[in-house]
C-alpha positions in Angstrom: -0.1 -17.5 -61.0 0.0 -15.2 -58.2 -3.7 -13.7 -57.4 -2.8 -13.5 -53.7 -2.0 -9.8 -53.6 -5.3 -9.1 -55.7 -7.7 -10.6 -52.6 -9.0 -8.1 -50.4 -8.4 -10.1 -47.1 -4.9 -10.6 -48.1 -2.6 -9.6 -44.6 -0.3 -7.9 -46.7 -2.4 -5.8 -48.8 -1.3 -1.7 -48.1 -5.4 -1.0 -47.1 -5.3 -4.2 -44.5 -2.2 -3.2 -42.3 -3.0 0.2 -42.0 -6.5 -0.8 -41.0 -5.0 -3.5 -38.2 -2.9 -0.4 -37.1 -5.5 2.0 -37.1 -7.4 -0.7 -34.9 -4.9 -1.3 -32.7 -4.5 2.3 -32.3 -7.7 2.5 -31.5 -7.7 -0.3 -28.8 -4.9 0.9 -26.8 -7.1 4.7 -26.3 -10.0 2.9 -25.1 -7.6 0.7 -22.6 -6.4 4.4 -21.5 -9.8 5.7 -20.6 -10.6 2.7 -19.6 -7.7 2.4 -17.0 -8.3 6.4 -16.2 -12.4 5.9 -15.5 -11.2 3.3 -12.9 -8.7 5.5 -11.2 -11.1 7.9 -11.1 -13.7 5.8 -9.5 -11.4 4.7 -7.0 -10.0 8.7 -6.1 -13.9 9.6 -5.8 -14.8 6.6 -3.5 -11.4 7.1 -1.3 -12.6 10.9 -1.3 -16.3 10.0 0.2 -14.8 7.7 2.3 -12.6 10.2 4.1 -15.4 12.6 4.0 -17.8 10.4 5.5 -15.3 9.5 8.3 -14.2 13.0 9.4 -18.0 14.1 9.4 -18.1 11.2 11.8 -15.5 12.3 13.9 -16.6 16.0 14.2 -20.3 16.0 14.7 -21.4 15.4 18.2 -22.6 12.2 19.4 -26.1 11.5 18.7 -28.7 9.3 20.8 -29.1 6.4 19.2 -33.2 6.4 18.6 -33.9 3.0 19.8 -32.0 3.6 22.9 -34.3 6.6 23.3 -37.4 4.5 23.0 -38.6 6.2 19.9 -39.6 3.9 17.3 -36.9 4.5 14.1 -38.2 5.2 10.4 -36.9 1.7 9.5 -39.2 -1.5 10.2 -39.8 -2.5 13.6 -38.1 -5.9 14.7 -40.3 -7.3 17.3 -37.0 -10.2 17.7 -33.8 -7.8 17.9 -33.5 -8.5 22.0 -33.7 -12.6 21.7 -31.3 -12.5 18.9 -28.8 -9.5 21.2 -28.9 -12.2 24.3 -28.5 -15.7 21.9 -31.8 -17.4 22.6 -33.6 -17.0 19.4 -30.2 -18.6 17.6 -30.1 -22.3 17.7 -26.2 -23.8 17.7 -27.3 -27.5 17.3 -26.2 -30.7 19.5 -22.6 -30.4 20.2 -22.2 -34.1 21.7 -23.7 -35.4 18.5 -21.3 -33.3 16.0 -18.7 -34.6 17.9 -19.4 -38.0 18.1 -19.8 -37.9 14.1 -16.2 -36.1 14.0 -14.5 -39.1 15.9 -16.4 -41.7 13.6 -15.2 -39.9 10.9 -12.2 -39.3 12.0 -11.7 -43.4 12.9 -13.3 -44.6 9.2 -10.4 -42.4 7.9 -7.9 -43.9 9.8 -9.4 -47.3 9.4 -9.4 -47.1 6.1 -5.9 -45.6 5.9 -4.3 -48.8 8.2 -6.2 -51.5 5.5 -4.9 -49.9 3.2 -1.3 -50.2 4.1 -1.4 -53.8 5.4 -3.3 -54.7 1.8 0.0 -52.7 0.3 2.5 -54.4 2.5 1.2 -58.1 1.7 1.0 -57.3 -1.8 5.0 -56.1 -1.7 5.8 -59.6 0.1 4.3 -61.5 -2.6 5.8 -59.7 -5.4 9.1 -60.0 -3.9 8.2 -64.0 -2.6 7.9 -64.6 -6.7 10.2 -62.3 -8.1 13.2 -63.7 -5.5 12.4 -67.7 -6.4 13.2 -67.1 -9.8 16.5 -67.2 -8.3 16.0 -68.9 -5.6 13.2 -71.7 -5.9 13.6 -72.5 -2.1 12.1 -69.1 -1.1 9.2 -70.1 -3.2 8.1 -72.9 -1.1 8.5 -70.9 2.5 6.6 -67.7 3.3 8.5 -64.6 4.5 8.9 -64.9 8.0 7.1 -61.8 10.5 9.7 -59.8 13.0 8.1 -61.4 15.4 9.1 -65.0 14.2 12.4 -64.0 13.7 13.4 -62.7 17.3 12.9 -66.2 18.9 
């Protein structure tokens, strides 16, 4: 039997492509606008921001009001001259942070040298029982140190 072209969500029905057409149709406008509302956005902002900056450069220099002494519209900050000369800002102990650095720093390294003499005596065993499988003589002796073998 073949009822497949009879069901309405079949992908091949006539009515079902031209609506995924139409839709993608559809999709790729609204990508267009899209795409032209954000290169309009960004022409309008570049356009204030030129504006803004040759007003700047051609209006005449105006006295800042709290160098003139007169109080500003904005809320008054009783603390804006402590925190212009560094007093009201609090850096922390500088001795102590480093102190913790080099501990930090040493645990690393610490940790880091274990780690490769734990490695390195793990190889030499391995190799201690892998070679007297050959050689049952090196299984009895321990792998001699460079500095037992310069004497």
């Amino acid at each position: 039997m073949n009822i497949l072209p009879k069901k309405s969500w079949h992908v091949r029905n006539k009515d079902n492509v031209a609506r995924v057409r139409r839709d993608e149709a559809q999709a790729r406008e609204e990508e267009k606008e899209r795409e032209r509302r954000v290169l309009l956005a960004e022409q309008e902002a570049r356009t204030d921001f030129l504006r803004k900056k040759a007003r700047q450069r051609n209006a005449p220099p105006a006295v800042d009001a709290a160098e003139a002494g007169a109080p500003g519209p904005g809320p008054v900050d009783l603390f804006r001259d402590l925190l212009v000369e560094g007093k009201g800002v609090t850096r922390g102990n500088r001795e102590y942070e480093e102190e913790k650095r080099q501990e930090k720093l040493a645990r690393v390294q610490g940790c880091a040298a274990r780690e490769g003499e734990a490695e390195e005596e793990e190889t030499d065993e391995r190799r201690r029982r892998y070679n007297s499988q050959f050689n049952p003589q090196l299984a009895r002796r321990p792998r001699r140190q460079d500095g037992a073998a310069a004497h």
